[in-house]
C-alpha positions as CSV (number, residue, x, y, z in Angstrom):
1,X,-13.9,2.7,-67.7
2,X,-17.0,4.7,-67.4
3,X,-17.4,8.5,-69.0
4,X,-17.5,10.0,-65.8
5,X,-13.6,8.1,-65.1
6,X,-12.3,8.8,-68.4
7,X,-13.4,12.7,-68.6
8,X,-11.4,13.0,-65.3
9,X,-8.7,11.3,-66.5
10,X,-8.4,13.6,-69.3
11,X,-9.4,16.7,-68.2
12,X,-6.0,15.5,-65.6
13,X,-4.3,17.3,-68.7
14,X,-5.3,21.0,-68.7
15,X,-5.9,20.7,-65.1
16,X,-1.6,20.3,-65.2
17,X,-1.5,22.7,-67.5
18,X,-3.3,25.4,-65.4
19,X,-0.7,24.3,-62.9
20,X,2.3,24.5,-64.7
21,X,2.0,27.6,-66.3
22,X,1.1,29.4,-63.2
23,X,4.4,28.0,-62.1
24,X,6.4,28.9,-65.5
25,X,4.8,32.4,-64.7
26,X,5.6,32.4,-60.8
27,X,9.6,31.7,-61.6
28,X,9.7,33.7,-64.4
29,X,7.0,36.2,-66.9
30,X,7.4,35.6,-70.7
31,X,8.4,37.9,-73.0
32,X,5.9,39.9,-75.2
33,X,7.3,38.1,-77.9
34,X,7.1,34.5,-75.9
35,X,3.4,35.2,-75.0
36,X,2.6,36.7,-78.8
37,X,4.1,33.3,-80.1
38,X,2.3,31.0,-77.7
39,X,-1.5,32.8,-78.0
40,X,-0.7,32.5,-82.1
41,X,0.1,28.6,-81.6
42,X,-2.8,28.2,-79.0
43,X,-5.1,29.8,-81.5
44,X,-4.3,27.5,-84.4
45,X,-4.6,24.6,-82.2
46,X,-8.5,25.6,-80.8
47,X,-8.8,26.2,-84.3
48,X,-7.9,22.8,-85.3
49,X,-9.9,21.5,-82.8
50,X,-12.8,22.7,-84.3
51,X,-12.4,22.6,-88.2
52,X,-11.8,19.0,-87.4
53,X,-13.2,17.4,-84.8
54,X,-15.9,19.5,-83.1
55,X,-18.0,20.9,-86.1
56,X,-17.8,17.6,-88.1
57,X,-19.2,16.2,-84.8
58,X,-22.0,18.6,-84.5
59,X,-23.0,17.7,-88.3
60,X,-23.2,14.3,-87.3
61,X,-25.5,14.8,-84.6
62,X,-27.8,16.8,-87.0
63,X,-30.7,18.4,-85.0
64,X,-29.9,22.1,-86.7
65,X,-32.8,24.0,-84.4
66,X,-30.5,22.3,-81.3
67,X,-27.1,23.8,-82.4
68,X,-28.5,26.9,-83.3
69,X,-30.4,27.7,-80.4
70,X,-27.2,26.2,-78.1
71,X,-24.4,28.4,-80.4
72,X,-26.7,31.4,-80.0
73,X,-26.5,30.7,-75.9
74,X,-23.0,30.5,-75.9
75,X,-22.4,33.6,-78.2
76,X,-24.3,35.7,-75.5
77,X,-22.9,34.7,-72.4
78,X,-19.5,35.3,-73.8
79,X,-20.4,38.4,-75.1
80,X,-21.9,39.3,-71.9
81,X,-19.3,38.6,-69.9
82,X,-16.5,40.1,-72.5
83,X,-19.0,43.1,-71.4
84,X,-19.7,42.6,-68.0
85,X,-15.7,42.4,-67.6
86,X,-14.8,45.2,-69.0
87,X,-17.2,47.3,-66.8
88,X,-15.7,45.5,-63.5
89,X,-12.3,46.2,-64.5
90,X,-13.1,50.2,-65.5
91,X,-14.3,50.4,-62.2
92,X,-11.3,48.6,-60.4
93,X,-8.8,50.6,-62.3
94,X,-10.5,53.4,-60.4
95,X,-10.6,51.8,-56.8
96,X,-7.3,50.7,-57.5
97,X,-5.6,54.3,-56.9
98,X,-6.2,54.7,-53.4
99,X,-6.0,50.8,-52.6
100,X,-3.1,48.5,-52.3
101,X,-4.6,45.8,-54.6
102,X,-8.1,45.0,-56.3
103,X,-8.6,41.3,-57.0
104,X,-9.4,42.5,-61.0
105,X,-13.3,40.2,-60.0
106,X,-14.6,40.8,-64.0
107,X,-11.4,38.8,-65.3
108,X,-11.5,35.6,-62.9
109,X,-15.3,35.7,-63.6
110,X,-14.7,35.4,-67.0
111,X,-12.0,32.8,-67.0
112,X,-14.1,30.9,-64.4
113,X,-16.9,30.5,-66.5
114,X,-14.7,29.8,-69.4
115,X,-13.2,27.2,-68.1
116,X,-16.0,25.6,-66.3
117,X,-17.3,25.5,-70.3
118,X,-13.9,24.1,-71.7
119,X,-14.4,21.0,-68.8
120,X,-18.2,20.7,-70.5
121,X,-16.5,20.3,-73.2
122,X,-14.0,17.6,-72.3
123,X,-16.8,15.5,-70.6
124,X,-19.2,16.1,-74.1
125,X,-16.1,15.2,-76.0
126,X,-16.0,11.7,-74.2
127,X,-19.6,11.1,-74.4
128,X,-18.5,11.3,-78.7
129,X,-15.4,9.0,-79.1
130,X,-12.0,8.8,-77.4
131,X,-10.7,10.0,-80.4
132,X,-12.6,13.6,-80.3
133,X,-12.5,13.3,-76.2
134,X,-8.4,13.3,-76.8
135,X,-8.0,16.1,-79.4
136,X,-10.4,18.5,-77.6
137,X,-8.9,17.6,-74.4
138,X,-4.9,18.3,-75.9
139,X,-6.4,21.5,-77.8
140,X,-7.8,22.7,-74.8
141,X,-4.9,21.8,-72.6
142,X,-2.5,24.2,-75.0
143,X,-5.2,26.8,-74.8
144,X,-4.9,26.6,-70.9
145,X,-1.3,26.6,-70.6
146,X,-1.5,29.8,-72.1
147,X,-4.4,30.9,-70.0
148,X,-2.7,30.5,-66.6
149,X,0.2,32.3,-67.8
150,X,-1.9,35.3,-69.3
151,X,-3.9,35.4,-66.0
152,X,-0.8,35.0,-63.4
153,X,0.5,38.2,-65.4
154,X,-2.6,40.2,-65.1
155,X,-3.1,39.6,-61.3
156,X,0.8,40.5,-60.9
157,X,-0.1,43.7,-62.8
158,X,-3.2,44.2,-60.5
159,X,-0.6,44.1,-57.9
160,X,-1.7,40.7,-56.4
161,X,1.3,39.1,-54.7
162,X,3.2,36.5,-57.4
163,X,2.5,33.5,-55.3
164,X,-1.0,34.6,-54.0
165,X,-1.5,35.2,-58.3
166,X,-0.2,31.5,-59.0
167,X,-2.9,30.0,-56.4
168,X,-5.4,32.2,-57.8
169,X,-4.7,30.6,-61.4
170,X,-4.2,27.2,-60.0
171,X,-7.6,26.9,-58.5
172,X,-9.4,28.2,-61.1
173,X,-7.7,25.3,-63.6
174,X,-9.8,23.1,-61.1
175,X,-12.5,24.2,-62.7
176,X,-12.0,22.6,-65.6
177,X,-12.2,19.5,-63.7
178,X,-15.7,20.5,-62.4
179,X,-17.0,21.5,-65.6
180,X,-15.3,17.7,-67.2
181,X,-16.6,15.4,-64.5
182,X,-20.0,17.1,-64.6
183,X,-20.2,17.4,-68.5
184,X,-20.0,13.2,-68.2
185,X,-22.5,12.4,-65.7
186,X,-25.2,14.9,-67.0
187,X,-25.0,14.5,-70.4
188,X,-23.5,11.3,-71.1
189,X,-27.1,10.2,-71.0
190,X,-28.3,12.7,-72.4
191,X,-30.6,13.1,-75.7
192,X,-28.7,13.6,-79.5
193,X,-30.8,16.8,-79.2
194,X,-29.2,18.0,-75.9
195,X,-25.8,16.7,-76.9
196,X,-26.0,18.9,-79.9
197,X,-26.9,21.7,-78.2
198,X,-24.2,21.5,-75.4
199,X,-21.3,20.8,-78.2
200,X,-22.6,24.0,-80.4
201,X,-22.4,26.3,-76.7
202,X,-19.2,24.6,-76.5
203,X,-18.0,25.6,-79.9
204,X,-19.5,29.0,-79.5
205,X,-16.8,29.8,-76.5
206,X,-13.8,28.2,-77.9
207,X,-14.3,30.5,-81.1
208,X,-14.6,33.3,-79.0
209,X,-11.7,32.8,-77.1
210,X,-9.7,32.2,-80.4
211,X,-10.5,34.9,-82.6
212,X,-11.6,37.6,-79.8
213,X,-8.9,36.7,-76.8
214,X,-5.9,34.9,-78.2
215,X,-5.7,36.7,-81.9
216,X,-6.4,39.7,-80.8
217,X,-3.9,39.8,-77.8
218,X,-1.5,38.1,-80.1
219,X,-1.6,41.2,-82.8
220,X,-1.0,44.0,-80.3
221,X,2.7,42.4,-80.5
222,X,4.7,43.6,-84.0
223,X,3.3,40.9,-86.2
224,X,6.7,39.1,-87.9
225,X,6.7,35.9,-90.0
226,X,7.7,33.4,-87.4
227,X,4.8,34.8,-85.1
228,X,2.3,34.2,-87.5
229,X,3.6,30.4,-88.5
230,X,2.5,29.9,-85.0
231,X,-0.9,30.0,-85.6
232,X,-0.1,27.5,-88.6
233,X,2.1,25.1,-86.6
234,X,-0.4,24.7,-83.9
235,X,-3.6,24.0,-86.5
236,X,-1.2,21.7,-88.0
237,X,0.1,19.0,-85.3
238,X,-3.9,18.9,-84.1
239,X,-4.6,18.0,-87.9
240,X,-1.8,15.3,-88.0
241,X,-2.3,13.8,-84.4
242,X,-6.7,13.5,-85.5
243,X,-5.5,11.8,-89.1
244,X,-3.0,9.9,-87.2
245,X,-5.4,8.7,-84.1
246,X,-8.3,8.3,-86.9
């Protein structure tokens, strides 16, 4: 099977995932406590997927001047768009008065790009070993289970109809797709330079989304013991399923 083949058939994963949390979502919302729990355990596992198989990669592949210039990139278009979406969505909750809905355009660019990143990902993580393809793609699959339930709750709150909400989500979990299948057949030839450069980006957004998105949401729920062994449990069965597919 070539890259391109097995980075769709593993990006199949969160692609299912973006599907079946819209549909969890669509029949019916988490709690606060739910959603705290799951961001905590999604955290851990992105976590995991770094400590253990992404940055031990990127040390491998060396190339320093690479990773730093490609980390750097991905910092500032996350930080940019963290910006850029919080501008779009002051201005919608100010349209949003005198209309019946506003599509909330900052937060499904953001996710959009995000997820076009976490495919890149996927298709890099191929291009490195099944084993690293696997525990990125699983890592990322939790992380976007999560996602599509986070995103069908903010579109419902935007007053987007539930079902309109849950196609919304689904589509952009096709995204990850894209972002998979193209990750393969552009840099699975690509230089150890390039490659290094891609998987720091990479890196750069999933530790964004982990410590700025899904920690940060999780806290503004009352922190209690089980909540935080989330985070712990999740880092955990990454660690045990890398050792265990080592």
């Amino acid at each position: 099977m070539d890259q391109v083949a097995k980075a769709a058939l593993y990006v199949s994963l969160p692609v299912f995932a973006a599907l079946l949390g819209s549909l969890i979502a669509l029949v019916r919302r988490p709690s606060a406590a739910v959603a705290s729990g799951i961001q905590h355990f999604a955290a851990g596992v992105v976590m995991a997927a770094l400590v253990g198989e992404v940055l031990p990669a990127l040390r491998e592949q060396g190339h320093l001047p690479w990773v730093v210039g490609g980390f750097s990139a991905g910092v500032a278009l996350m930080l940019t768009l963290g910006a850029w979406s919080r501008r779009i969505e002051a201005r919608r909750t100010s349209l949003a008065r005198s209309e019946a809905y506003v599509l909330p355009v900052g937060l499904l660019a953001a996710v959009g790009v995000d997820l076009l990143i976490d495919g890149e990902l996927v298709g890099l993580g191929v291009t490195l070993g099944s084993t690293t393809g696997l525990i990125i793609t699983l890592a990322l699959t939790v992380e976007i289970l999560f996602l599509s339930l986070s995103v069908v709750a903010e579109l419902t709150d935007a007053g987007v109809p539930r079902g309109r909400s849950a196609l919304i989500t689904v589509g952009l979990g096709l995204l990850t797709g894209v972002g998979a299948v193209l990750g393969a057949a552009l840099l699975g030839g690509a230089s150890h330079e390039v490659l290094a450069a891609g998987l720091a980006f990479g890196t750069a957004a999933l530790l964004y989304l982990a410590v700025e998105e899904l920690l940060v949401e999780a806290h503004e729920e009352r922190e209690t013991t089980v909540l935080s062994a989330m985070f712990f449990l999740g880092f955990l069965i990454i660690y045990v399923l890398g050792e265990v597919a080592a």
